[in-house]
C-alpha positions as a Markdown table, in Angstrom:
| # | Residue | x | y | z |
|---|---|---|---|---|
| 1 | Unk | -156.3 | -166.9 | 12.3 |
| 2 | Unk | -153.2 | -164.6 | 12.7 |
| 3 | Unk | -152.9 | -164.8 | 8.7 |
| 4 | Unk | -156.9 | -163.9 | 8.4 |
| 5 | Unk | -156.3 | -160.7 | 10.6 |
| 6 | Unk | -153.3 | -159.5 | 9.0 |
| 7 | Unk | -155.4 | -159.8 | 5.1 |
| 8 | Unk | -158.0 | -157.9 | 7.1 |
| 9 | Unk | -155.8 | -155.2 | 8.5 |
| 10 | Unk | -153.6 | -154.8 | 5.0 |
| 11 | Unk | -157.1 | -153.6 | 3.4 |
| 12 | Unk | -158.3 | -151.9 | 6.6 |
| 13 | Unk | -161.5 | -154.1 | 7.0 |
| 14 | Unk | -163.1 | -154.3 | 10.2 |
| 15 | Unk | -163.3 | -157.3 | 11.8 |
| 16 | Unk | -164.5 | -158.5 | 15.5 |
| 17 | Unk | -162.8 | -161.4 | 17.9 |
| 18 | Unk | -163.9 | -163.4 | 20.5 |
| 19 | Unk | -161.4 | -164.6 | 22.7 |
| 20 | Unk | -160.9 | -167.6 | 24.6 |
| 21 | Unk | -160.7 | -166.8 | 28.6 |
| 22 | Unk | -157.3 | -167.1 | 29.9 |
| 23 | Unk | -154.4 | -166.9 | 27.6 |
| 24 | Unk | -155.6 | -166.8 | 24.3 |
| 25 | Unk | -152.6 | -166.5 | 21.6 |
| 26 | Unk | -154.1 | -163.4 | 19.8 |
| 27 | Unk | -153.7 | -161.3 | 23.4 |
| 28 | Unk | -149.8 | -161.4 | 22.3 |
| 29 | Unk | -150.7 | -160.0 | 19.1 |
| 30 | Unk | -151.1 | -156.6 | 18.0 |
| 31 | Unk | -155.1 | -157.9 | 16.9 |
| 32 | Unk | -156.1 | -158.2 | 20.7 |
| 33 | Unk | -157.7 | -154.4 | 19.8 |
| 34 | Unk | -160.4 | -156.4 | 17.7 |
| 35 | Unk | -161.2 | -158.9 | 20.6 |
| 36 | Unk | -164.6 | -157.5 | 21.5 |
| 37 | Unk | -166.0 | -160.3 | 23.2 |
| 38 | Unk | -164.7 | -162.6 | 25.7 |
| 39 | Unk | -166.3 | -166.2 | 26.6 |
| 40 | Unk | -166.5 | -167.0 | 30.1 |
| 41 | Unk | -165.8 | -170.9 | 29.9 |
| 42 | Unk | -163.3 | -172.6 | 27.9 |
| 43 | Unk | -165.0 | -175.2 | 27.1 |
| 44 | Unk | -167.8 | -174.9 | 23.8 |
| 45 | Unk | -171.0 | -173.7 | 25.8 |
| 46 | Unk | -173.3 | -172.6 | 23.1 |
| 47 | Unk | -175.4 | -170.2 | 25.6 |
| 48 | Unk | -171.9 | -168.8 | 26.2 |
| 49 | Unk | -171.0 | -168.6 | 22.4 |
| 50 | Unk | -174.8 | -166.8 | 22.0 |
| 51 | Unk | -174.1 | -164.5 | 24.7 |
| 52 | Unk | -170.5 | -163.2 | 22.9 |
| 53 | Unk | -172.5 | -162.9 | 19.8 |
| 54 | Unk | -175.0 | -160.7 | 20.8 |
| 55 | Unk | -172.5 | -158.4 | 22.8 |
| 56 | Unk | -170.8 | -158.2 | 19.3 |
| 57 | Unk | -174.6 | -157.1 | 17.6 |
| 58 | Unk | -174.7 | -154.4 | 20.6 |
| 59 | Unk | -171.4 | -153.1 | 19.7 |
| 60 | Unk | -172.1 | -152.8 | 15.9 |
| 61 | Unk | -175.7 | -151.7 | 15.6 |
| 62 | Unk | -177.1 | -152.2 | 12.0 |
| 63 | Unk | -174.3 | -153.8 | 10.7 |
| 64 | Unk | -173.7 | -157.5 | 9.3 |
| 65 | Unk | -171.7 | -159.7 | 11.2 |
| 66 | Unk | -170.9 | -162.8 | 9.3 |
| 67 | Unk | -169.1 | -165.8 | 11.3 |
| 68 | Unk | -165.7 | -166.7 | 9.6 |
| 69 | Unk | -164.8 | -170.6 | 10.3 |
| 70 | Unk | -161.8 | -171.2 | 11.7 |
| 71 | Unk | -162.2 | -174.2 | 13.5 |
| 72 | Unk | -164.0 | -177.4 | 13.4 |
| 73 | Unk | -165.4 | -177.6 | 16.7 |
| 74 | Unk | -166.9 | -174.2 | 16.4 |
| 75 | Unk | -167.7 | -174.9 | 13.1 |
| 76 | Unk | -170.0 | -178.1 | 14.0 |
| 77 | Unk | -171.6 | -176.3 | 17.3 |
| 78 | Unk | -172.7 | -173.4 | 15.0 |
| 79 | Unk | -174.3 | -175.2 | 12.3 |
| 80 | Unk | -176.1 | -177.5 | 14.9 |
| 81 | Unk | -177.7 | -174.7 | 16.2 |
| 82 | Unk | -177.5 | -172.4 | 12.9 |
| 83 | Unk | -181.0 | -170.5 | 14.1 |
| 84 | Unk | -180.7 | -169.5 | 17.1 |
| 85 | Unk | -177.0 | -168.0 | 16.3 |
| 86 | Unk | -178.7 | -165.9 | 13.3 |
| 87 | Unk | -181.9 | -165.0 | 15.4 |
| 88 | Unk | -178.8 | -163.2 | 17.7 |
| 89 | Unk | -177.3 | -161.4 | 15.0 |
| 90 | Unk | -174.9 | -163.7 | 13.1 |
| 91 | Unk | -174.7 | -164.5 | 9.7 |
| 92 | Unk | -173.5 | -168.2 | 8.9 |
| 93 | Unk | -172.8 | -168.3 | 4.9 |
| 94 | Unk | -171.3 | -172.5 | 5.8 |
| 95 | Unk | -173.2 | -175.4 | 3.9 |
| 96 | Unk | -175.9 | -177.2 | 5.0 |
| 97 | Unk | -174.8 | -179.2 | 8.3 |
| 98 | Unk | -175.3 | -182.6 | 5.9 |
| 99 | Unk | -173.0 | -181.5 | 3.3 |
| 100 | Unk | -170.4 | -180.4 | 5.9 |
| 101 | Unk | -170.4 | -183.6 | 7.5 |
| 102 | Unk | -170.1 | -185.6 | 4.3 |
| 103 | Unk | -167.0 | -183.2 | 3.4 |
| 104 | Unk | -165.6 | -183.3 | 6.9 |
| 105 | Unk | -165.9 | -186.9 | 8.2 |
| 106 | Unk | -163.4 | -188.9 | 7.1 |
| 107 | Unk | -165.0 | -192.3 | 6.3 |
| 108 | Unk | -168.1 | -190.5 | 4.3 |
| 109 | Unk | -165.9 | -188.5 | 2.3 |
| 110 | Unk | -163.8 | -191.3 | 1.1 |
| 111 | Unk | -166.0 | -193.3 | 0.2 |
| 112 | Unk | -167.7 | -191.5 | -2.0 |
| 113 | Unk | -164.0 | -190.1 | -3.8 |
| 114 | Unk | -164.0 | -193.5 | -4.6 |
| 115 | Unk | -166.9 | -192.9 | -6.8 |
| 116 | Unk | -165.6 | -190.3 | -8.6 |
| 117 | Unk | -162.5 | -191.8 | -9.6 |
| 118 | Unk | -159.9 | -190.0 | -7.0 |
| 119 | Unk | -157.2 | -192.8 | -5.1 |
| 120 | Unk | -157.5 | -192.9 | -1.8 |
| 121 | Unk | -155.1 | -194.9 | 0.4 |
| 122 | Unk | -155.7 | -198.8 | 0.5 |
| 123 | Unk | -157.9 | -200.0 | 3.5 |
| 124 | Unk | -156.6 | -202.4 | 6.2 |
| 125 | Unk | -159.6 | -205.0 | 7.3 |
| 126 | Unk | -158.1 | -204.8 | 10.7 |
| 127 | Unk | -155.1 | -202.9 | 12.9 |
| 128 | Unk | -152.4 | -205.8 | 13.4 |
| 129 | Unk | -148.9 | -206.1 | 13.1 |
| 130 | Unk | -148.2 | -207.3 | 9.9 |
| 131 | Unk | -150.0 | -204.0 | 8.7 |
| 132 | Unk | -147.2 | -201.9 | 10.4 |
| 133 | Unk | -147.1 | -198.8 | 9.6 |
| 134 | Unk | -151.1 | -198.1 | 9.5 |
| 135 | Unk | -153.3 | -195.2 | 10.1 |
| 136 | Unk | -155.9 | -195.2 | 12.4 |
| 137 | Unk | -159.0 | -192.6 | 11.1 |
| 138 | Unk | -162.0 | -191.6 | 12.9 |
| 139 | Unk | -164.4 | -192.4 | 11.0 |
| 140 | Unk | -166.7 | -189.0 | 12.3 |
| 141 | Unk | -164.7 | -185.6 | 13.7 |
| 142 | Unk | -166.0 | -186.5 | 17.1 |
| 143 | Unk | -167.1 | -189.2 | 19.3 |
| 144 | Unk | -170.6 | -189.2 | 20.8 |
| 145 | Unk | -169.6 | -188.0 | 24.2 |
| 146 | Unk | -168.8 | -185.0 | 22.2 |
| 147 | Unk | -164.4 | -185.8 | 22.4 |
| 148 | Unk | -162.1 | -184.6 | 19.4 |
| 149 | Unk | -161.0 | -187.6 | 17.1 |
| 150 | Unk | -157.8 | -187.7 | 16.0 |
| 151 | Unk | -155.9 | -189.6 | 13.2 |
| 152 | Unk | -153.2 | -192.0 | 14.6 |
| 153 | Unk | -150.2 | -192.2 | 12.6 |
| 154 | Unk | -149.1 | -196.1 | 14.0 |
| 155 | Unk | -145.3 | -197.1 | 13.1 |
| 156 | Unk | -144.4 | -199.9 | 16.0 |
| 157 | Unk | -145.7 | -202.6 | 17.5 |
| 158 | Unk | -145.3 | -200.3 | 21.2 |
| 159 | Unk | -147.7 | -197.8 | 19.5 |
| 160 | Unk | -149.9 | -200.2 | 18.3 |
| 161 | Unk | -150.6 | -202.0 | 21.7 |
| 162 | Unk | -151.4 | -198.5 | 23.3 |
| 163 | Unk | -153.8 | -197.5 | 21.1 |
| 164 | Unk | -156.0 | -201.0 | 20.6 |
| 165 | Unk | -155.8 | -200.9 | 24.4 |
| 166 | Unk | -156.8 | -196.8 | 25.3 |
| 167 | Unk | -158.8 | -196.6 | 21.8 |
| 168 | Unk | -162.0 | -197.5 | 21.1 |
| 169 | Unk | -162.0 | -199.4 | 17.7 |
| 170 | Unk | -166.0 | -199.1 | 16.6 |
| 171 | Unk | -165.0 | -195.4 | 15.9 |
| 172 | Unk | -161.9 | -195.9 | 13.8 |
| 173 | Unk | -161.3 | -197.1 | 10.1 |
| 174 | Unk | -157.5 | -198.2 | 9.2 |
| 175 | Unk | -155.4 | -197.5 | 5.8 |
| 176 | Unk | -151.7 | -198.4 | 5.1 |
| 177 | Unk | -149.4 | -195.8 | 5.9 |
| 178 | Unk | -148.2 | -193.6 | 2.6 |
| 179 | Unk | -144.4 | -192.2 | 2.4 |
| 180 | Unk | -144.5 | -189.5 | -0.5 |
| 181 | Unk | -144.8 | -186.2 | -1.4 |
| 182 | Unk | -147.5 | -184.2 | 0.7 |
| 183 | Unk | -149.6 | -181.5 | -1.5 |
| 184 | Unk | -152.8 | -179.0 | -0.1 |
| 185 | Unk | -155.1 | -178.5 | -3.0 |
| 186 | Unk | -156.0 | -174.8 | -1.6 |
| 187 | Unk | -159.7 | -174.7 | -3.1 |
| 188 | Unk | -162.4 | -172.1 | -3.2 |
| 189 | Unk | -165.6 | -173.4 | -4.6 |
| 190 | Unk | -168.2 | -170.5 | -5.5 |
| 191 | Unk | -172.0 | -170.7 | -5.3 |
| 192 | Unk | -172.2 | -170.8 | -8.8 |
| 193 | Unk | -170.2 | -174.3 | -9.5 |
| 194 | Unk | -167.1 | -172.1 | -10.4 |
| 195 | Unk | -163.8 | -173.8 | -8.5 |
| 196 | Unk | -160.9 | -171.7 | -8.2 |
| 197 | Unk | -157.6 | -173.2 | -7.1 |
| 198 | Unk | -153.8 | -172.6 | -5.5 |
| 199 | Unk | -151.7 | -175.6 | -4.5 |
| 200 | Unk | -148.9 | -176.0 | -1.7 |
| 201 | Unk | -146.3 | -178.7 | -1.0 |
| 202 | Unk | -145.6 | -179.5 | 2.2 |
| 203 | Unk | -141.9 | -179.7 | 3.3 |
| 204 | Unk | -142.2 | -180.6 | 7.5 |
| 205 | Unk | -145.4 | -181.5 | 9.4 |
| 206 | Unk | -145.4 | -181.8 | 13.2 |
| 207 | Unk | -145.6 | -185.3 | 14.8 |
| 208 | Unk | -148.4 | -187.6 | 14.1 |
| 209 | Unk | -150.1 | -185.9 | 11.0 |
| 210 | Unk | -150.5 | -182.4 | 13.4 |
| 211 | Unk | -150.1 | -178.7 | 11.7 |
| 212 | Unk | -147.9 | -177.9 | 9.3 |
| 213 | Unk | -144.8 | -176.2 | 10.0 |
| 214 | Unk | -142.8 | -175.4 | 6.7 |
| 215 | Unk | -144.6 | -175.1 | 3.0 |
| 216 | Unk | -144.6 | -173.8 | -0.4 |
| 217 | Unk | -146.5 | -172.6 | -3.2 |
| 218 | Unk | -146.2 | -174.6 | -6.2 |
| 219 | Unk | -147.8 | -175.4 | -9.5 |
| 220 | Unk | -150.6 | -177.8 | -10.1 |
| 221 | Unk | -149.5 | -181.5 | -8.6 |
| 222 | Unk | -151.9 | -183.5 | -10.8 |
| 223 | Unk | -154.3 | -182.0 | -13.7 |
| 224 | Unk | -156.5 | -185.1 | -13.5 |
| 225 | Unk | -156.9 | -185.3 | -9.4 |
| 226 | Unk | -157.9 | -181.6 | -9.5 |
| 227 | Unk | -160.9 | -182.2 | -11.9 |
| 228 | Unk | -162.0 | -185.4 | -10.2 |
| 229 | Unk | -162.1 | -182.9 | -6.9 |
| 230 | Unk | -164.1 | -180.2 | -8.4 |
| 231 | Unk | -166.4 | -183.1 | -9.7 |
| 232 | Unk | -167.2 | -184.4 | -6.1 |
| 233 | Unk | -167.4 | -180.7 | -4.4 |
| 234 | Unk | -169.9 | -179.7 | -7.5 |
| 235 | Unk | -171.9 | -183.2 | -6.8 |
| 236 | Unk | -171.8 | -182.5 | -3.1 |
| 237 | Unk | -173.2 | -179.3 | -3.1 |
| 238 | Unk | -170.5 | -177.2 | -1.2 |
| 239 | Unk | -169.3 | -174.1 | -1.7 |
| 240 | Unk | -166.7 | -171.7 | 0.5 |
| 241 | Unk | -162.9 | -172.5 | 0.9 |
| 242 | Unk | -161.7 | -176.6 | 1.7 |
| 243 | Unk | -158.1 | -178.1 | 2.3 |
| 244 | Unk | -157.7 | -180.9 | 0.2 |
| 245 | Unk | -154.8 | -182.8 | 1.4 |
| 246 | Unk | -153.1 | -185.3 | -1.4 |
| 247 | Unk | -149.7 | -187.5 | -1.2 |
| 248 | Unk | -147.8 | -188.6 | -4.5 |
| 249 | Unk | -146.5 | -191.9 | -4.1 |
| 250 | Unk | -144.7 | -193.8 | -7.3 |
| 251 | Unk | -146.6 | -191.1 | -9.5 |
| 252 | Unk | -150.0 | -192.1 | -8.1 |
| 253 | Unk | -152.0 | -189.4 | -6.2 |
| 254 | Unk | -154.1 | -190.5 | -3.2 |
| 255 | Unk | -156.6 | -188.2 | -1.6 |
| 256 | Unk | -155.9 | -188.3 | 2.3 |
| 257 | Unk | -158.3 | -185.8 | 4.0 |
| 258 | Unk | -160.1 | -182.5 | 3.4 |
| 259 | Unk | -160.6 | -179.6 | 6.2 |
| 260 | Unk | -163.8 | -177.5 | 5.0 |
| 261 | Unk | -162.7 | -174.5 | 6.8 |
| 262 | Unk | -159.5 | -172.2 | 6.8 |
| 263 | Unk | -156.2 | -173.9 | 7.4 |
| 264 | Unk | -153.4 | -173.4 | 9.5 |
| 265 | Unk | -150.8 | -172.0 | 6.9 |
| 266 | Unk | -153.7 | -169.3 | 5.2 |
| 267 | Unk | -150.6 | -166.7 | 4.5 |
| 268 | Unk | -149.9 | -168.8 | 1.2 |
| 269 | Unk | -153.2 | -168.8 | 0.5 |
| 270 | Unk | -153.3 | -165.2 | 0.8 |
| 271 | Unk | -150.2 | -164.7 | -0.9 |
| 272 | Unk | -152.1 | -166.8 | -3.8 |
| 273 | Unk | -154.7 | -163.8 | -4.1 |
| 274 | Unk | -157.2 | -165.8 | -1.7 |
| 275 | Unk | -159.5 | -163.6 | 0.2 |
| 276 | Unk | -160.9 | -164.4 | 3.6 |
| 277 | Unk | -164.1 | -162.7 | 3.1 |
| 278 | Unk | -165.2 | -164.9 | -0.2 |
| 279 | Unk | -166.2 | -167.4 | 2.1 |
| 280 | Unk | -169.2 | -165.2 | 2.6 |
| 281 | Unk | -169.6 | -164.7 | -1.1 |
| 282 | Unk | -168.3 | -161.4 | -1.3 |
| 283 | Unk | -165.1 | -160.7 | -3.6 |
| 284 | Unk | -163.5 | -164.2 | -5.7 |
| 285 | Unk | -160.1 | -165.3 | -5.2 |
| 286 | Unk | -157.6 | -165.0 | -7.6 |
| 287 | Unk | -157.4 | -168.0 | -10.6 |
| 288 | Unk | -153.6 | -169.7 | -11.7 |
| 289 | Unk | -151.1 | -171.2 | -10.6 |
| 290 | Unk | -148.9 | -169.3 | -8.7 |
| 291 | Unk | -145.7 | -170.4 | -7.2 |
| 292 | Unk | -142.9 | -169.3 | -5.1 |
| 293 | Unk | -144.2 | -168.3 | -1.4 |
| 294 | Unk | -143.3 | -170.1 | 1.4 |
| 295 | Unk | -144.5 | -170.8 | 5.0 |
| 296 | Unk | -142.8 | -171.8 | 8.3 |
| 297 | Unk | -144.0 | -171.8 | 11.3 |
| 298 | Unk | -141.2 | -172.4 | 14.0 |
| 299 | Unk | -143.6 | -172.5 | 16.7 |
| 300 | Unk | -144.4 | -175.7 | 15.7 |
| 301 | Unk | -141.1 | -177.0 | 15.1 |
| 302 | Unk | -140.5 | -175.8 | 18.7 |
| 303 | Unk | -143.5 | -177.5 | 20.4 |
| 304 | Unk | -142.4 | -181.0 | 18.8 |
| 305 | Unk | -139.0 | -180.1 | 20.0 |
| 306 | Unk | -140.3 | -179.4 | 23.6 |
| 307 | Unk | -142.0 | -182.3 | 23.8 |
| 308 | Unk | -139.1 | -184.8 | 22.3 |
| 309 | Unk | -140.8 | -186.0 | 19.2 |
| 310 | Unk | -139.9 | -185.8 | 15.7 |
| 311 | Unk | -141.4 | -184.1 | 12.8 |
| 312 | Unk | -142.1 | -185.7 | 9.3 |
| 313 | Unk | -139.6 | -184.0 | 7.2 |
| 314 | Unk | -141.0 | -184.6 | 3.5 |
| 315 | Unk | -139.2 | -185.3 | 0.1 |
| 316 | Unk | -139.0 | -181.6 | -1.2 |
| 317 | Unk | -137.5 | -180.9 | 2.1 |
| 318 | Unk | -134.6 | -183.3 | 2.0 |
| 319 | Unk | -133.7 | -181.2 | -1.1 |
| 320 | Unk | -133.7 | -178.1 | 0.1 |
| 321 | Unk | -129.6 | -176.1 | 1.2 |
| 322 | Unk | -128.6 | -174.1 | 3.5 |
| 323 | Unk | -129.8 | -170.7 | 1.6 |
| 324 | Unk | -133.2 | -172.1 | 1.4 |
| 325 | Unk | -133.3 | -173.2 | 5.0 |
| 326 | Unk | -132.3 | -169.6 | 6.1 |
| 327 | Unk | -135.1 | -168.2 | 3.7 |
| 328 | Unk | -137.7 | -170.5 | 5.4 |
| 329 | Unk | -136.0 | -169.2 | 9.0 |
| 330 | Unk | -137.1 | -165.4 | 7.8 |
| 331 | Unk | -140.7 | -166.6 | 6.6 |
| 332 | Unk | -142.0 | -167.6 | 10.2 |
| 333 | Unk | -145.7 | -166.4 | 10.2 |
| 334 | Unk | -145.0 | -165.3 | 13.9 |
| 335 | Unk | -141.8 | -163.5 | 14.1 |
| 336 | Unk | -143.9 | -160.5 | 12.7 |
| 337 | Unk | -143.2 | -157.2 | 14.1 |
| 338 | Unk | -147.2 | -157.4 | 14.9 |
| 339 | Unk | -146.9 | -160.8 | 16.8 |
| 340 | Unk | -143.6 | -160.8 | 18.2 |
| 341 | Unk | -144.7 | -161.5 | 21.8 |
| 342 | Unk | -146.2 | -164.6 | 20.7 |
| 343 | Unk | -143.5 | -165.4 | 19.2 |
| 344 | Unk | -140.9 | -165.6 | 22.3 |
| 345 | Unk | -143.9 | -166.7 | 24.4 |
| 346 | Unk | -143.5 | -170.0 | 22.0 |
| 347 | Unk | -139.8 | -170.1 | 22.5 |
| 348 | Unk | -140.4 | -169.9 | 26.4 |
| 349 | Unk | -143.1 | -172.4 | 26.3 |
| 350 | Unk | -140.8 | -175.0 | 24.0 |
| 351 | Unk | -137.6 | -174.1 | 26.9 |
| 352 | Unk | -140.1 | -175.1 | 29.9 |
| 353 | Unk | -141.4 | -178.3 | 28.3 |
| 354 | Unk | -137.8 | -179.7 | 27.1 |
| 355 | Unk | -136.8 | -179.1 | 30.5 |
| 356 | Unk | -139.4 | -180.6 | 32.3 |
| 357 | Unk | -140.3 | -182.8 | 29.9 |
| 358 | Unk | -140.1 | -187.4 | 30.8 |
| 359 | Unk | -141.6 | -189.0 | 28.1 |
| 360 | Unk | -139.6 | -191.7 | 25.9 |
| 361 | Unk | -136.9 | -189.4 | 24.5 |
| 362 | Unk | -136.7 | -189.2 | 20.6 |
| 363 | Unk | -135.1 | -193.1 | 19.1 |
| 364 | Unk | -132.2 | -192.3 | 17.0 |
């Protein structure tokens, strides 16, 4: 979001935030002047949301408020209840609520990658240990008590007794674990079939498949994957910006996920000549390959630090020296002269929880 604020700001276009109560990390940023609505509960109430947006339409009479998607909760709550958030004033340029669910869920979407040719990682018939290391997949983005799935990245036999025992299997799917090269197909899809692309490598991910922490811009990974993609976001139906997650594994590529929505590391994106606003259909990113930028976010590092686990550290990052390593140090996207508070607030926080933390410390 940081990243979408700071494209907005460089072009001086206006743009309107509502806040979470509480804390909310843009209230250390110098972007707390846009927050213009707060919601009262911190939980997704959509007579809440409604309320936020309509306090937004009072503010800005007679002009067009479109909702950006930044994340997939909101993302799922808006387009199940599409109409009444555009009788209040909001314009919602997403796909149909159908064709976001076939992108987003992970079982749908696979399946039918299958059909168009693209690799996905080998299915397991069932989560034992002679499968070790696995991945456990939700099969939907939420459970029907309305709870946020979560992949489970499964390396030990202590792992795998917790989760058969807290999860609950009907809502999971299992695949073999892949160890390769991690790429984000950065994709903008237009209304009119045309796909426009950027691509990043991945160099460090926080533990158990969470955010990225340290990227890079890069060339196209595989010529062939990327048309098989546009083939099955053209057959789909969608348009607006996706993720498309990828791993390269003995020269194979395997599809492992896409995120119909922005992403965490948007500055390369940006960088890329992606605009946040073509999402709504207004402006087109920029085509080519472009390489180059990087991306780190040493908040993230920090948190898995805090918390004593370990980060996946990728193959382009075992490469990298010293001088690179002090070039990532000066790319963090939050030691910004326009975000430093929330950058120390992230140091703070990462002090407190190693201090306090008692879980299994990190295995050698």
């Amino acid at each position: 979001m940081l990243a979408i604020c700071r494209s907005f700001s460089r072009r001086d276009l206006p743009c309107s935030l509502v806040a979470r109560p509480g804390a909310d990390p843009l209230r250390r940023t110098r972007y707390r002047r846009w927050i213009e609505a707060t919601r009262r509960v911190d939980t997704l109430d959509l007579d809440d949301m409604i309320d936020c947006v309509r306090a937004l339409t009072a503010r800005h009479p007679g002009q067009a408020l479109a909702f950006m998607p930044t994340a997939e909760s909101i993302n799922r709550l808006v387009l199940r209840h599409r109409r009444r958030f555009e009788q209040a004033g909001l314009a919602v340029p997403l796909v149909s609520e159908a064709i976001y669910a076939a992108v987003s869920d992970k079982a749908s979407l696979l399946e039918r990658a299958a059909s168009f040719g693209l690799r996905v990682p080998p299915l397991l018939d069932a989560a034992v240990p002679a499968a070790l290391p696995l991945v456990a997949k939700p099969r939907c983005e939420f459970a029907a008590d309305g709870r946020k799935l979560y992949p489970e990245l499964i390396h030990d036999a202590v792992a795998l007794e917790a989760f058969l025992r807290n999860a609950d299997l009907s809502q999971y799917f299992f695949q073999s674990y892949l160890d390769g090269a991690s790429y984000y197909y950065l994709a903008h899809f237009g209304r009119d079939g045309a796909a426009t692309f950027a691509y990043q490598r991945n160099l460090l991910q926080q533990a158990n498949g969470k955010s990225i922490i340290a990227a890079e811009l890069c060339g196209c990974p595989d010529v062939s994957t990327r048309e098989r993609l546009t083939a099955l976001f053209q057959g789909l139906g969608y348009h607006g910006y996706a993720m498309i997650e990828t791993m390269e594994l003995e020269g194979l590529h395997y599809l492992i996920e896409v995120n119909p929505r922005f992403w965490g590391p948007w500055s390369l994106a940006d960088r890329a000549g992606f605009l946040p606003e073509a999402f709504t259909g207004y402006g087109r990113p920029l085509s080519g390959d472009i390489a180059g930028g990087r991306y780190v976010w040493l908040g993230g590092w920090l948190a898995d630090w805090g918390h004593k686990r370990r980060p996946r550290i990728y193959p382009a990052a075992r490469k990298l020296g010293l001088g690179d390593c002090l070039a990532l140090l000066a790319c963090d996207v939050h030691f910004k002269r326009d975000s430093l508070c929330l950058s120390f607030s992230e140091i703070v926080g990462a002090l407190k929880s190693r201090l306090f933390h008692t879980s299994r410390p990190i295995k050698p």
